[in-house]
C-alpha positions as CSV (number, residue, x, y, z in Angstrom):
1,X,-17.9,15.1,-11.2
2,X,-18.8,13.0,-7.9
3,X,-15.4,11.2,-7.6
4,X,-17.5,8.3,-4.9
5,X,-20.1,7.4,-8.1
6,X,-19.5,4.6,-9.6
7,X,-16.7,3.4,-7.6
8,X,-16.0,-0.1,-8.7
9,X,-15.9,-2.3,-5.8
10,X,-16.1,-6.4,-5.8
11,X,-17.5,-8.9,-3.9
12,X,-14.3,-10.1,-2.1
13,X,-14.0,-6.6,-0.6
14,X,-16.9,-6.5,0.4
15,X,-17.0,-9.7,2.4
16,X,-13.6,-8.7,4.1
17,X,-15.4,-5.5,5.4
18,X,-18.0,-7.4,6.8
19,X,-15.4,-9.7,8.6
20,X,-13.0,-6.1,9.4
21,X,-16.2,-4.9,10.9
22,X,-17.1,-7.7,13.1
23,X,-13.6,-7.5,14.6
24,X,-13.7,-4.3,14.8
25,X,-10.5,-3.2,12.8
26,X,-11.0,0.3,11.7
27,X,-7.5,1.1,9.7
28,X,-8.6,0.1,6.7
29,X,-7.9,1.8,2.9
30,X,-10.3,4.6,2.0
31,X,-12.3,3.2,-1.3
32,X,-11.0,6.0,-3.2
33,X,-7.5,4.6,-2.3
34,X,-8.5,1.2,-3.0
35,X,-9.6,2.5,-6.7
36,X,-6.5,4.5,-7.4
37,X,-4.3,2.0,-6.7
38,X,-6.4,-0.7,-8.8
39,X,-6.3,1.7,-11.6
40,X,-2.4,1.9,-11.2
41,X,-1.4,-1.9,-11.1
42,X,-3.9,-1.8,-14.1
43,X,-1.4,-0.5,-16.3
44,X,1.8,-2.1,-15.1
45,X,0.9,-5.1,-16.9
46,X,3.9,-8.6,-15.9
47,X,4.6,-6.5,-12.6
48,X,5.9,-7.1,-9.5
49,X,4.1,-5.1,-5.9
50,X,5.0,-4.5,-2.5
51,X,2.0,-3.6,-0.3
52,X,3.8,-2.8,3.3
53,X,0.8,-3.7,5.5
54,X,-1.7,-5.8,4.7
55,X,-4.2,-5.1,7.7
56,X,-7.0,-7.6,6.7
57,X,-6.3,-7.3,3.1
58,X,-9.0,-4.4,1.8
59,X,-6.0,-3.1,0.0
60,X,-4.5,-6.0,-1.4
61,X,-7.8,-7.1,-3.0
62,X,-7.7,-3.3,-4.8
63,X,-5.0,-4.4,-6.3
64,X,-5.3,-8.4,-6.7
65,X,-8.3,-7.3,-9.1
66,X,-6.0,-4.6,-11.1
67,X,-3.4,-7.3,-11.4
68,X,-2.5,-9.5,-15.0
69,X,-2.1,-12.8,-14.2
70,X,1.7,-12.3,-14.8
71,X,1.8,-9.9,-12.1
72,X,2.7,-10.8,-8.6
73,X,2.5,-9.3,-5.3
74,X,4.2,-9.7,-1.4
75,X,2.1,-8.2,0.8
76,X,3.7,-8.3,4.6
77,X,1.5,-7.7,8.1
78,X,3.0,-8.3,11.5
79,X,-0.7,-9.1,13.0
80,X,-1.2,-12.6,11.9
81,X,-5.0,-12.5,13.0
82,X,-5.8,-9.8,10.6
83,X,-3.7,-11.4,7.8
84,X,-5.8,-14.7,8.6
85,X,-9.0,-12.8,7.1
86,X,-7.0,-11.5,4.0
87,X,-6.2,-15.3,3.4
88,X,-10.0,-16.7,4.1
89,X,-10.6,-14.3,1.2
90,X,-7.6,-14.1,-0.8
91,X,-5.4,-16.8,-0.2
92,X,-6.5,-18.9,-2.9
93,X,-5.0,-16.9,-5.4
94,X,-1.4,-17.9,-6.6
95,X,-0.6,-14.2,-7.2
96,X,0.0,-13.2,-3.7
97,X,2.3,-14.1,-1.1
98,X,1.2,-12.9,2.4
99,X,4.3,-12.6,5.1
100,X,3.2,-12.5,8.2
101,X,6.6,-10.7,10.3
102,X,7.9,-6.9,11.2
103,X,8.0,-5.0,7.6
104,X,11.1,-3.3,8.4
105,X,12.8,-6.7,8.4
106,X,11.5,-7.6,4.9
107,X,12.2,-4.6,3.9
108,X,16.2,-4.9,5.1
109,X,16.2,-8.5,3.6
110,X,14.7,-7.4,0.3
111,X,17.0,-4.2,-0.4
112,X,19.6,-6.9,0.6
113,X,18.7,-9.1,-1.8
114,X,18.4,-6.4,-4.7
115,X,14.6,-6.9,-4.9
116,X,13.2,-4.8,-7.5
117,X,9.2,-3.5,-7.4
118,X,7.0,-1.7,-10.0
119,X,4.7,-0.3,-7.4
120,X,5.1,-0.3,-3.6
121,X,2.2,0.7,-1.8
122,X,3.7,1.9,1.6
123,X,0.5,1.5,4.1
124,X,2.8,0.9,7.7
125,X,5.2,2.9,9.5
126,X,8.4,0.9,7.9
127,X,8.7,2.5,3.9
128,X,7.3,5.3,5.5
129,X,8.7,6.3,8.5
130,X,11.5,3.9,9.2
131,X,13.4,2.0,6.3
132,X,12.8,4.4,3.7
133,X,16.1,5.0,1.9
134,X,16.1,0.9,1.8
135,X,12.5,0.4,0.8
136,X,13.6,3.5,-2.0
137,X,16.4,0.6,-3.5
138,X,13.6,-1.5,-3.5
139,X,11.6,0.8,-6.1
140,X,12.9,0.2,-9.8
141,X,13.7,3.1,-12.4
142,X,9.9,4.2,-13.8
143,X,8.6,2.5,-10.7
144,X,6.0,3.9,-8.3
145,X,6.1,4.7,-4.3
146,X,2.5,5.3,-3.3
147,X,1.6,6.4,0.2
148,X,-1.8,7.5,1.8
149,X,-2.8,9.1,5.5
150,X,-1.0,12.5,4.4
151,X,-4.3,14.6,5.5
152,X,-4.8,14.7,9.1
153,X,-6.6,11.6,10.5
154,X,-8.6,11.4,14.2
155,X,-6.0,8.7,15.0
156,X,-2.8,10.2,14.9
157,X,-0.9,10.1,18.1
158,X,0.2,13.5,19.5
159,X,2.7,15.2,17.7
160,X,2.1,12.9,14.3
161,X,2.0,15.7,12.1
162,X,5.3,16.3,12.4
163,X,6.3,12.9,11.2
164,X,4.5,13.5,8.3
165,X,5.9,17.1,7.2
166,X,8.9,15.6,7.3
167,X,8.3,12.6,5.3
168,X,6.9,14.9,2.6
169,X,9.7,17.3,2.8
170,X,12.0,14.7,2.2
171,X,10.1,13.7,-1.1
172,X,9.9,16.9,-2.1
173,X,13.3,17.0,-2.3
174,X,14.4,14.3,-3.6
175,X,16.0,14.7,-7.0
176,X,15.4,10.8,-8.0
177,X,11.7,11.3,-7.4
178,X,8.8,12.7,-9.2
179,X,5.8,13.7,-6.8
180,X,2.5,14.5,-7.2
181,X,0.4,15.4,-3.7
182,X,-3.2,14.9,-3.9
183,X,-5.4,16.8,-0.9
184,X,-7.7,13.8,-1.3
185,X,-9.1,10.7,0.3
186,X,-7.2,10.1,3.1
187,X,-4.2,12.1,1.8
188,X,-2.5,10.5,-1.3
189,X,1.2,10.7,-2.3
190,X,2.4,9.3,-5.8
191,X,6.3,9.5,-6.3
192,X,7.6,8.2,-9.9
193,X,11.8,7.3,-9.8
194,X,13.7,8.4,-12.6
């Protein structure tokens, strides 16, 4: 099995990794990423996501094109140059609501609120490495708490890998959760809450 073949891609990711390119933005979602989470809004039909950082919205197409037309999702960026592309490409669809501010202060303002997700795709250092217990309320019973960049990356800043161990650590033992690690792509963890 060649896990790249067949990848289904579609034209408005494309486009935005033309534009990504020309900038010269290099975080952007592994396509292997991009698929698995597609495939995982797929079957939370009349949902509600939370993609904690946009970047210039490679992601949030992923899962725009996953999504029912029921489903809605708040995707939040503190760079509003790099949320600009996401909205050239995506903005016209009623689905998605871009916030362009610090995610950590979403985050606070939407555990405050009792904001309840299906899936939160956790892509920024806030729901990952800050603001986790809050951005935890924020995930509803059955709901899903994806994160990726678990495998070492070329980026990381000294001393990174630390930061990481302990995140997963903490999942590990977390009684509410249910975790699967995947060694692949960038690094994937799903975590299910009872």
């Amino acid at each position: 099995m060649n896990d790249l073949e067949n990848v289904k891609s579609f034209k408005s990711i494309q486009d935005i990794l033309e534009k990504t390119e020309s900038i010269g933005f290099q975080m952007v979602s592994d396509p292997l990423v991009g698929s698995l989470l597609h495939t995982l809004v797929t079957s939370k039909p009349s949902s509600r996501f939370l993609e904690l950082g946009t970047g210039t919205g490679v992601s949030t197409a992923w899962i725009l094109n996953g999504m029912d037309s029921q489903s809605t999702l708040l995707s939040v960026e503190n760079n509003a140059e790099l949320v600009a592309i996401a909205k050239e490409y995506l903005g016209e669809d009623s689905r998605v609501t871009f916030h362009v501010g610090d995610a950590g202060d979403l985050i606070q303002q939407l555990s405050s609120g009792k904001e309840q997700f299906d899936i939160i795709f956790a892509d920024t250092w806030a729901g990952k490495y800050t603001h986790f217990e809050e951005v935890l309320q924020c995930l509803k019973s059955g709901g899903l708490y994806v994160i990726d960049d678990m495998l070492p990356q070329s980026n990381w800043p000294e001393g990174h890998e630390l930061k990481v161990n302990a995140l997963i650590s903490e999942l590990e033992n977390r009684s509410e959760l249910s975790i699967t690690k995947i060694s692949w792509a960038s690094g994937v963890i799903i975590a299910a809450k009872k």
